[in-house]
N, C-alpha and C positions, 0 to 999 in steps of 0.2 A: 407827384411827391415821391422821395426816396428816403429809405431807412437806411443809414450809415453805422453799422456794426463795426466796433473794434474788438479782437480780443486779444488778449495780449499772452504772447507764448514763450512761456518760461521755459527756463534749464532742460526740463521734461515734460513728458504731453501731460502727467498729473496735474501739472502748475496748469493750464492752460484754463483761462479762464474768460470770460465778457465783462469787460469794462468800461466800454462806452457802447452808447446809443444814442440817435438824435435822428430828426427829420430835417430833410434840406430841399433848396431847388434842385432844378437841372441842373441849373447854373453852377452851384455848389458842389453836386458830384459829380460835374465835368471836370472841376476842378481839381478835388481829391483823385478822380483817376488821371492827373496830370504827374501824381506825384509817386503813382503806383502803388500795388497794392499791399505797403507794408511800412512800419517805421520799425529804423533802427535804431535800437536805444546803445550808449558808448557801451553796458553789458555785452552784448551781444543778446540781449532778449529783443524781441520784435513785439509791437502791436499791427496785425493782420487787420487789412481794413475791407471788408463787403460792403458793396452795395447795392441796395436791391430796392426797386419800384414798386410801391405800394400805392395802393389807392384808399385807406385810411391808418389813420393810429391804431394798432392793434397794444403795441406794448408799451410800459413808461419809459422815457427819456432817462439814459443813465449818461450825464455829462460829466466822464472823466479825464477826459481827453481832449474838449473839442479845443481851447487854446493852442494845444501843441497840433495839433491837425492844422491850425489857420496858422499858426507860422509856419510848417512847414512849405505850405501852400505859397504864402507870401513869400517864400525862400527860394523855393523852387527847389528843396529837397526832401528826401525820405531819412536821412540820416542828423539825427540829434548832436552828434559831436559837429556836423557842418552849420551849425544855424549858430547866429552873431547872437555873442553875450550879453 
């Protein structure tokens, strides 16, 4: 199992904060690192994406993100002004 952190990195490192979390397959954060490890929003803010191998749930699921993560995915980009309207 893997833990799929985003946090998203505002104007300046104050802004920077965790906003998504979620548990996935392999297969899934094969996936997500297809797409590398960042999205670009048309701001120029990024959500920074980790992921890391756990072998249980330690914290809760904060799903704020994961739609935009799976069309990225299905896009096959890191950047939000690239993805079909």
């Amino acid at each position: 199992m893997f833990m799929v952190t985003g946090e998203w990195l505002g104007y300046t490192s104050s802004q920077d904060h965790i906003v998504h979390r979620e548990y996935v397959t392999k297969k899934t954060a094969g996936d997500i690192r297809t797409i590398g490890d960042c999205i670009i929003f048309t701001d120029g803010t990024r959500l920074r994406l980790t992921i890391t191998e756990v072998r249980r749930r330690k914290l809760p699921n904060l799903n704020g993100y994961g739609d935009l993560i799976r069309r990225c995915i299905a896009e096959g980009t890191n950047e939000v002004a690239k993805l079909k309207p």
